[in-house]
Backbone as a printed PyTorch tensor [residue, N CA C, xyz], in Angstrom:
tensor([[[  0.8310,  -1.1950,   0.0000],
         [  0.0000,   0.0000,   0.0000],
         [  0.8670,   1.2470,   0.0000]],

        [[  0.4670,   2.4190,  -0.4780],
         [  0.8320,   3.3290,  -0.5750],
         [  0.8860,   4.4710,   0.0990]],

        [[  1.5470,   4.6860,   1.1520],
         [  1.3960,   5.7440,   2.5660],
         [  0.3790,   6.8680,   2.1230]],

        [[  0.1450,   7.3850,   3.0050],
         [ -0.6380,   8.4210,   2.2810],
         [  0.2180,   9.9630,   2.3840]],

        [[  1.6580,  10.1450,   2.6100],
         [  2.4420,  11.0630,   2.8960],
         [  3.0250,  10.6140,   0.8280]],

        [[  3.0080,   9.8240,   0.6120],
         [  3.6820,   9.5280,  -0.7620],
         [  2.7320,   9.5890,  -1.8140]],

        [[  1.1310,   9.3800,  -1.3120],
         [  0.2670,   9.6690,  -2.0340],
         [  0.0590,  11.3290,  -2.6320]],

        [[ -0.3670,  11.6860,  -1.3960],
         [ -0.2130,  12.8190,  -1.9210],
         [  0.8560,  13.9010,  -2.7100]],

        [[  2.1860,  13.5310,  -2.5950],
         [  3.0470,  13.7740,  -2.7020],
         [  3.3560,  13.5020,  -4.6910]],

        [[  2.6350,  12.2050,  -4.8230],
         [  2.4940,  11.6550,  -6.3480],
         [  1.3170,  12.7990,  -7.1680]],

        [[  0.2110,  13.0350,  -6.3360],
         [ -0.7940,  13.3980,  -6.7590],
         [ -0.5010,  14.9580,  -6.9050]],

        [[  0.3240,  16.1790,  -6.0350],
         [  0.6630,  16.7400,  -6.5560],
         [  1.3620,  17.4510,  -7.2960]],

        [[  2.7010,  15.9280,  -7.5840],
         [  3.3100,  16.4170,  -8.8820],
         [  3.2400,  16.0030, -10.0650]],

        [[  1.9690,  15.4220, -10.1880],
         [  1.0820,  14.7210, -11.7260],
         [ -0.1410,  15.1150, -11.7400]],

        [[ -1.1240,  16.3110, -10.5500],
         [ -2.1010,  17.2790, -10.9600],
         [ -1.8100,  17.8030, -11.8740]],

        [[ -3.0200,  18.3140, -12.4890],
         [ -3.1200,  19.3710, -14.0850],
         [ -3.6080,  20.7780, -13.0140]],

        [[ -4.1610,  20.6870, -11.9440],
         [ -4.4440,  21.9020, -11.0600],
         [ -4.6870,  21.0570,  -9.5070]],

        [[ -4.8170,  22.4310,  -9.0090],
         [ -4.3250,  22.1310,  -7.0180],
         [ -5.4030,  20.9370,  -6.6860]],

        [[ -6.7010,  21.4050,  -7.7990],
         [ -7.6830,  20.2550,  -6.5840],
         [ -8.2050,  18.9480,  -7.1940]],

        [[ -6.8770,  18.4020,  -7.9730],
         [ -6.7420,  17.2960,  -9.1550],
         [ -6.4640,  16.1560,  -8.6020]],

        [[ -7.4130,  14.9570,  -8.8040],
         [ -7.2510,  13.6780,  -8.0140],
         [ -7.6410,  12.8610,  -9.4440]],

        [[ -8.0390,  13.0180, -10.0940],
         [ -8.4720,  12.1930, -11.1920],
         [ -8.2030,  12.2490, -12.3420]],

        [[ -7.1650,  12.8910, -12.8480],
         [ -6.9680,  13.3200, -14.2840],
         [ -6.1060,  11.5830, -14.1830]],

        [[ -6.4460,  11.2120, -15.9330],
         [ -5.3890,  10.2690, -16.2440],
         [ -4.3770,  10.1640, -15.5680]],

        [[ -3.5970,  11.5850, -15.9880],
         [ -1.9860,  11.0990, -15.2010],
         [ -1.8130,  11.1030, -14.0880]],

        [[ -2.6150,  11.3720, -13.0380],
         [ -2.8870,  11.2210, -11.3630],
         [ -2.8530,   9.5350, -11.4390]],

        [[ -3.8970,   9.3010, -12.2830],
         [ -4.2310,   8.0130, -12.1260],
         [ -3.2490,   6.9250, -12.3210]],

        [[ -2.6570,   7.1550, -13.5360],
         [ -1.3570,   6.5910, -13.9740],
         [ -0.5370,   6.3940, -13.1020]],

        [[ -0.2210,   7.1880, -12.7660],
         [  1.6140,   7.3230, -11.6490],
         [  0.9190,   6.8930, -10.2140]],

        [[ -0.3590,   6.9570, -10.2340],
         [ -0.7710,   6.3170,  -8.6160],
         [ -0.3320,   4.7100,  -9.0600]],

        [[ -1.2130,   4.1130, -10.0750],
         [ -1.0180,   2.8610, -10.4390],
         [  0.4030,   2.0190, -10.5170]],

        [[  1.5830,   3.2480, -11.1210],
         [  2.6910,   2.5550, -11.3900],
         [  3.4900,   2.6500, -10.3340]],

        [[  3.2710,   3.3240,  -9.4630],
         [  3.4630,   3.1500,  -7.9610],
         [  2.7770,   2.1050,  -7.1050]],

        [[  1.6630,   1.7300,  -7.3640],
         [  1.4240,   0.3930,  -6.2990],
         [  2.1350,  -0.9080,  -7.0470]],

        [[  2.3500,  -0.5010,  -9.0050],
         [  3.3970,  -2.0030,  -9.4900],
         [  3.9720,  -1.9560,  -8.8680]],

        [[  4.6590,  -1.2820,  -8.7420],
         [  6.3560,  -1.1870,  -8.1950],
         [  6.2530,  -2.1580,  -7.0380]],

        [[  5.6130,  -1.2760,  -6.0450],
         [  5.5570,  -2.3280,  -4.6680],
         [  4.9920,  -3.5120,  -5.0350]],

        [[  4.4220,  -3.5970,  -5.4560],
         [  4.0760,  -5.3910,  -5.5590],
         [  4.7100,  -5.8420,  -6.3710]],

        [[  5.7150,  -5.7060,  -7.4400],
         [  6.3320,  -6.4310,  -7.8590],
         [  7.6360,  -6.4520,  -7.1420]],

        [[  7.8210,  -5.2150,  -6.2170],
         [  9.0820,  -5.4920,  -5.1370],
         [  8.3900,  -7.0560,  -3.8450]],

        [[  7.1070,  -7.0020,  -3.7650],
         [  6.7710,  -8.0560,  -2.9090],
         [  7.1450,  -9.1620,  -3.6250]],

        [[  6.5620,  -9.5080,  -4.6500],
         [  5.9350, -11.2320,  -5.3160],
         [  8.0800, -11.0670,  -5.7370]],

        [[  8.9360, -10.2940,  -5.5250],
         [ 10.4570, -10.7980,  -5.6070],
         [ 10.4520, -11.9020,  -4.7250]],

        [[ 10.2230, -11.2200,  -3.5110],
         [ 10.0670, -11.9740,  -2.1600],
         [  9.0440, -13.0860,  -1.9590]],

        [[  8.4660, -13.2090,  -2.5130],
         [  7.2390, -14.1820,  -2.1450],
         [  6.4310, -14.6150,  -3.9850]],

        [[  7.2000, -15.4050,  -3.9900],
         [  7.0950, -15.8020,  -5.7190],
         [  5.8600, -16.9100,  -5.9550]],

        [[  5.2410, -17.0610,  -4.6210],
         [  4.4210, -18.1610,  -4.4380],
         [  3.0290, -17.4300,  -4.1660]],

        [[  2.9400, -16.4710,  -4.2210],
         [  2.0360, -15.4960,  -3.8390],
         [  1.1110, -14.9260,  -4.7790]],

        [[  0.0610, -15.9420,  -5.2810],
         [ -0.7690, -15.8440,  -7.0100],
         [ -1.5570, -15.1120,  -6.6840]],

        [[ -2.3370, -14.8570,  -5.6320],
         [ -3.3790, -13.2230,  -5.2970],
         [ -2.9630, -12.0880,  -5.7450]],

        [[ -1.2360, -12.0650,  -5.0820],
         [ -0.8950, -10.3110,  -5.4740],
         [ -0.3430, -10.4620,  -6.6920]],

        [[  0.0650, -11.8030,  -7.3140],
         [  0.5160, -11.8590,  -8.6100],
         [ -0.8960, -11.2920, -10.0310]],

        [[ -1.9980, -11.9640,  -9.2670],
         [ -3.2620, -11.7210, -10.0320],
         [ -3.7690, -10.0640, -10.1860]],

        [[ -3.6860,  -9.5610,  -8.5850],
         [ -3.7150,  -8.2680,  -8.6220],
         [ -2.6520,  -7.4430,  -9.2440]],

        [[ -1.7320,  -7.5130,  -9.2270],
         [ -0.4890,  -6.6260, -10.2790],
         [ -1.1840,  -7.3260, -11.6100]],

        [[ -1.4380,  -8.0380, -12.2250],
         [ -1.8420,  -7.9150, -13.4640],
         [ -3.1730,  -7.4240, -13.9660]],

        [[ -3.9830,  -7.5400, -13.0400],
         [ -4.9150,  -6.7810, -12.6370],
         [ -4.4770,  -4.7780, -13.0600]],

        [[ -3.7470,  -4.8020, -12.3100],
         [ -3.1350,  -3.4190, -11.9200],
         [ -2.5530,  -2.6350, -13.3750]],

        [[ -1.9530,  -3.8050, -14.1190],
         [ -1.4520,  -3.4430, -15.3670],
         [ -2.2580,  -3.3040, -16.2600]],

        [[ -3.1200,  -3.7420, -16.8190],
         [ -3.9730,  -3.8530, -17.3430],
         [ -4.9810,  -2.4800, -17.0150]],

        [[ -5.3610,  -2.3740, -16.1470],
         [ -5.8860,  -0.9130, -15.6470],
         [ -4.6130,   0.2870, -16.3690]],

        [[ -3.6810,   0.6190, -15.8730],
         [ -2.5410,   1.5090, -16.0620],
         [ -2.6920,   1.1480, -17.6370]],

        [[ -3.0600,   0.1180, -18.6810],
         [ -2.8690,   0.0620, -19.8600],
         [ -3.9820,   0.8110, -20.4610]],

        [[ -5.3260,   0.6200, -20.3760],
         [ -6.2260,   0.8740, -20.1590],
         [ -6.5950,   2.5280, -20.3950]],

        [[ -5.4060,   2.9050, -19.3700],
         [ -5.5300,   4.7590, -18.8130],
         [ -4.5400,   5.1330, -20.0060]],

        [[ -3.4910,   4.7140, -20.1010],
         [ -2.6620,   5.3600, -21.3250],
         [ -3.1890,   5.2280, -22.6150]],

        [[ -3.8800,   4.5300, -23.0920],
         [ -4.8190,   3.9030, -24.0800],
         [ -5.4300,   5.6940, -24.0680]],

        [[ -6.3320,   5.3850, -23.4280],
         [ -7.1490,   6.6750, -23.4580],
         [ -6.6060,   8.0280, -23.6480]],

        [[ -5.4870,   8.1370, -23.1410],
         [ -4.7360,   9.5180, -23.0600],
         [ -4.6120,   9.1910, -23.8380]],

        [[ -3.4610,   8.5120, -25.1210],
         [ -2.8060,   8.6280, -26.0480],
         [ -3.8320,   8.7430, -27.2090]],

        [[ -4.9520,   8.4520, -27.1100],
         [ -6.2280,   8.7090, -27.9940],
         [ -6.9260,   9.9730, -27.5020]],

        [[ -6.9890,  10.4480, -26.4720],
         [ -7.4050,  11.9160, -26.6230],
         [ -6.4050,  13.0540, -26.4010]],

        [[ -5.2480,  13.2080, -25.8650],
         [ -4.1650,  14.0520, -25.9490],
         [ -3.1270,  13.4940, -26.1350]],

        [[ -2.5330,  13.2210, -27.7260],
         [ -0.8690,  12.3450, -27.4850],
         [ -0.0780,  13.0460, -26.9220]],

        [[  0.1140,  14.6750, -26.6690],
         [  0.7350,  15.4330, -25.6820],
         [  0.8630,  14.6880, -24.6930]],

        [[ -0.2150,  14.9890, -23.8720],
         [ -0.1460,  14.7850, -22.5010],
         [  0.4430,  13.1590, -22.4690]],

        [[ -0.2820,  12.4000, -23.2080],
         [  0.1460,  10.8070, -23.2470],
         [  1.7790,  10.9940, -23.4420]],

        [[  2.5240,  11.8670, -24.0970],
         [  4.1130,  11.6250, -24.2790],
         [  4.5460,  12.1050, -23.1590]],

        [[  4.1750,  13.0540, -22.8490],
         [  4.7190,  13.7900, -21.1800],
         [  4.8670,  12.7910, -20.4830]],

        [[  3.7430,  12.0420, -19.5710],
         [  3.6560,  11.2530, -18.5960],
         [  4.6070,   9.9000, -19.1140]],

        [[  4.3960,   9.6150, -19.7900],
         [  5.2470,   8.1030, -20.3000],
         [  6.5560,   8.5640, -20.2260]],

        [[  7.0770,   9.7920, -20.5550],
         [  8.5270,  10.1450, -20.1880],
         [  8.5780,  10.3780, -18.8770]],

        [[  7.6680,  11.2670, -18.6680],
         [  8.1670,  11.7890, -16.7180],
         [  7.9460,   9.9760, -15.8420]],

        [[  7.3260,   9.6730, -16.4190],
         [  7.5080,   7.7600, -15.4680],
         [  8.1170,   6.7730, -16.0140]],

        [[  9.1060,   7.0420, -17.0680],
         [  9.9100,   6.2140, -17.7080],
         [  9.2840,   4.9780, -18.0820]],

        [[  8.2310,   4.6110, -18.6500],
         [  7.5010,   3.5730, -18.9130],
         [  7.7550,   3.3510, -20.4580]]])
């Protein structure tokens, strides 16, 4: 899970404005932040097919969201894919 000192912290440097919780790229970089941690878990615990199911789960969502951006602003869709190295 994702502290909520790091949450917010994601959310306001991938807002489009101060009171932004939902734009794509909020959404995005929240998502590729909970991969991360769970694919830092299932390193550790390779036997672990719930959180393995949920990270693909997870990807699939994050695919989903760039999909959409890159079909309604390829701007914004190139920004974020660079600023999160994806």
């Amino acid at each position: 899970m994702i502290n909520t000192k790091d949450k917010s912290q994601i959310i306001k440097k991938h807002a489009r404005h101060d009171k932004d919780t939902g734009s794509p790229e909020v959404q995005i970089a929240l998502l590729t932040k909970r991969i991360e941690l769970v694919s830092k878990h299932l390193k550790k615990n390779t036997k672990d097919v719930s959180s393995r199911r949920g990270l693909l789960s997870m990807v699939a969502s994050r695919r989903k969201w760039l999909n959409y951006l890159k079909q309604e602003d390829p701007k914004r869709y190139q920004k974020i894919v660079k600023k999160l190295d994806l």
